[in-house]
N, C-alpha and C positions, 0 to 999 in steps of 0.2 A: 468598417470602423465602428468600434464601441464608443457612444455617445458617455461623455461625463458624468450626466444627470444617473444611466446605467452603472457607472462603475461604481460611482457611490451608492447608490441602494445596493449593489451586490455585495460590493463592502461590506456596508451596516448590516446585512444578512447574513455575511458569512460569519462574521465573527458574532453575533447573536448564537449561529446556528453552531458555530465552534466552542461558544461557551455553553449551549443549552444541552451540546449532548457528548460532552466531554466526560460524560459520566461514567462512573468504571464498568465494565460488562464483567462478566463470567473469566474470563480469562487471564484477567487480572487486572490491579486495581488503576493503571495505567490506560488500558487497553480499551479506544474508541470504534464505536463502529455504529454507524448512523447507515441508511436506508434512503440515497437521494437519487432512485431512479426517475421520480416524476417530477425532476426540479431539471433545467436547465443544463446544458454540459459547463458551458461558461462558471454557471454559478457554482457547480463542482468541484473546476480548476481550482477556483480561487481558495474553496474549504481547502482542498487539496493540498495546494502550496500554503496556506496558514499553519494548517497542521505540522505538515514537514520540516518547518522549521527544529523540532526535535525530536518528531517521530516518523520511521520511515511505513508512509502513506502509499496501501493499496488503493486505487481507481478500479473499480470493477465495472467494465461495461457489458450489459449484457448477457449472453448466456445461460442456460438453462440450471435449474437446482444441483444437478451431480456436478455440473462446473463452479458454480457461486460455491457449491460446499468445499471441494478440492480447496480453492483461492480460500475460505476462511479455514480451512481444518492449517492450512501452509501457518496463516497469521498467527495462528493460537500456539502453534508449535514453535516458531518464534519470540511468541509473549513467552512462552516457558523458558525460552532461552536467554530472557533480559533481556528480549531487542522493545525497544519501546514501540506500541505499533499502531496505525489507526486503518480504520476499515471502512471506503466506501463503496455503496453501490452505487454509480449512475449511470444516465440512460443510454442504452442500446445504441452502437456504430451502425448497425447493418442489418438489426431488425430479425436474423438468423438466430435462433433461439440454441444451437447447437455450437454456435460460435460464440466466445468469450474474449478478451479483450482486457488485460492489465498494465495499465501504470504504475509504476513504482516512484512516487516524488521520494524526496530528499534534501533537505536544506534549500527548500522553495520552487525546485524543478523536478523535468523526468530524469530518469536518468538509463531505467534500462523499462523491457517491457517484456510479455510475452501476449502470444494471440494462442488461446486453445482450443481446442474441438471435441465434440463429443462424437464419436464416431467408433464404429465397431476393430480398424484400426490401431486405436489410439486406445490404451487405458486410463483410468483414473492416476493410479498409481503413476505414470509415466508424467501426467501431466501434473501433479504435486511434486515429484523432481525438479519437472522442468522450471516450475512456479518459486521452490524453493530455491533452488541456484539462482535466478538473476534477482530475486529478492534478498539474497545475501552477498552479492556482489555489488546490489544498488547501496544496501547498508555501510558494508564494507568503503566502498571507496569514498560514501562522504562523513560519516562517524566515525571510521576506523577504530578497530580494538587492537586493545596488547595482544598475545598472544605468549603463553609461555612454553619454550623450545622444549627443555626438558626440564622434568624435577628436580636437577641438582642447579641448575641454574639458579642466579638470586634475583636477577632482575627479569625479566618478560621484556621480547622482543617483538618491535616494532613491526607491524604488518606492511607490505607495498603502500595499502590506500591510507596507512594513518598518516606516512612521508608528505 
């Protein structure tokens, strides 16, 4: 059980550390992405779900640079798509430098996730598919977009997750 006195410093950390580095990066002027491997998983959640409330938040735990870069090359590619998006690292499930580990919050929770590997296997390329599908499915079902059927259409049709 998380003690009170904890929740509230976590609190007042998180949202310091939500306004301290909510600053735009490279990707666009929306687009967060902070570095909280050596912070706390708990304290993470919390950025995590503060964030999501309008932007759909990577959790990166873990895994080696060719994996952290797949999970941000995914985010960036997204930021260019108008997804609003924030980027964290925190710290290590399993200690396994070859394993990676994504949450995808939204609107305060998870919603979908993927585990990936670096292994001879598996490619990079495979695992930016796999990162970008449930990163657009997590999006997808709790912001849902229009979608327009065809160009002669006049109005844009509603997707399953906007219902």
């Amino acid at each position: 059980m998380i003690s009170k006195n904890f929740k509230r410093i976590a609190l007042g950390t998180a949202l310091a550390l939500t306004t301290a580095f909510s600053t735009p990066a490279m990707a666009g002027k929306d687009f967060v992405k902070q570095d909280l491997s050596d912070r706390s998983t708990e304290l993470v959640q919390i950025v995590g779900q503060r964030l999501s409330a309008n932007k759909l938040t990577f959790v990166v735990h873990g895994g080696n640079k060719n994996l952290q870069m797949a999970a941000y090359r995914v985010a960036q590619r997204l930021d260019e798509e108008g997804v609003p998006i924030a980027f964290l690292l925190a710290p290590d499930r399993d200690g396994m430098p070859q394993t990676m580990h994504v949450d995808y919050y939204a609107k305060g929770g998870t919603k979908y996730f993927v585990t990936a590997y670096d292994n001879k296997n598996i490619t990079i390329a495979t695992t930016e598919a796999n990162l970008y599908s449930q990163a657009k499915k997590a999006y997808n079902e709790d912001f849902g977009r229009l979608v327009l059927v065809s160009s002669t259409d006049d109005l844009p049709a509603q997707t399953l997750a906007a219902r």
